[in-house]
C-alpha positions in Angstrom: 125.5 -10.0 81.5 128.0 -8.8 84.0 126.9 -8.9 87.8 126.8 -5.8 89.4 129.0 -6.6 92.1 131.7 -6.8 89.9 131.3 -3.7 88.2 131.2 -1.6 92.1 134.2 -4.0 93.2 135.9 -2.2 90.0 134.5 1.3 91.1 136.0 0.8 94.4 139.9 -0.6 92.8 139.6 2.4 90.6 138.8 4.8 93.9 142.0 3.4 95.5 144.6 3.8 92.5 143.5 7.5 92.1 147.0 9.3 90.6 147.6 5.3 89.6 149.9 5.5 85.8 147.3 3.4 83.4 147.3 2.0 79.9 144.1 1.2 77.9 143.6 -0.9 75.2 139.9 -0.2 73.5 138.5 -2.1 71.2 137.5 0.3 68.2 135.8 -2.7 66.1 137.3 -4.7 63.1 140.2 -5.8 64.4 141.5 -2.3 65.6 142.3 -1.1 68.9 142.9 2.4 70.3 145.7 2.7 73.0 145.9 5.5 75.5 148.6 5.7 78.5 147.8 8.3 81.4 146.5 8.6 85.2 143.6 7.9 86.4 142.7 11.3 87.8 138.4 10.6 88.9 136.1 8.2 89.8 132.6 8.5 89.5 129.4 6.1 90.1 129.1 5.6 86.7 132.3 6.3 84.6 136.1 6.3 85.7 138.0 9.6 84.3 141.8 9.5 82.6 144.3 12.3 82.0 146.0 11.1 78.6 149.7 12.4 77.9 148.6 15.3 76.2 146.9 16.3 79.6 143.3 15.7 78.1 140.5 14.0 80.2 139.0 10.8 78.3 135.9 9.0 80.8 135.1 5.5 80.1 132.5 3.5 81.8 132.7 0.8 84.2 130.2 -1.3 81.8 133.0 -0.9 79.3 135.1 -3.0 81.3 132.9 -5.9 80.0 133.6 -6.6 76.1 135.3 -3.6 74.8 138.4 -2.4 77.3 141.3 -3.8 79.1 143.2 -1.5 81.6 146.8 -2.1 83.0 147.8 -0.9 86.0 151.7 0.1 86.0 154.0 1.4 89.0 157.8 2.5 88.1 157.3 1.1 85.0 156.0 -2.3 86.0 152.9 -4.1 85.5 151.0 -4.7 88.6 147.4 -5.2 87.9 145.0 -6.1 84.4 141.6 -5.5 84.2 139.8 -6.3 81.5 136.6 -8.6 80.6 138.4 -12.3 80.9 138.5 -10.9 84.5 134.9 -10.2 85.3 132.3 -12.9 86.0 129.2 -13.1 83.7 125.5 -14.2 85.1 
């Protein structure tokens, strides 16, 4: 189980990196993974909203974050933050 702390200290790094250039890698189950680049254009209580390259809005839930999805922050090109379930604390 992932503490709830955790999840709103997410919410709020999300809140401050609106218009922040993102990758996503999700876990789509047998050994596959689905990866999306775009911005991160919301951020809601519950779920965090992306604008993919083909300017369509995919949401994705903070409890995500904790076994299926693993987001990169990048700035000019460069990697500047990860986020992804090896960085949240379990109970």
């Amino acid at each position: 189980m992932i503490h709830k702390d955790s999840l709103l200290q997410f919410k709020e790094y999300f809140d401050q990196n609106i218009g922040q250039e993102v990758s996503i890698k999700a876990d789509a189950g047998r050994n596959k993974f689905l990866e999306k680049s775009g911005t991160i254009e919301g951020v809601y209580s519950n779920y965090f909203l992306i604008k993919d390259q083909l300017n369509c809005n995919v949401c994705y839930s903070y409890s995500d974050l904790s076994n299926k999805l693993e987001v990169t922050f990048h700035e000019d090109g460069r990697i500047i933050g990860n986020i992804s379930d090896k960085s949240l604390p379990k109970l």
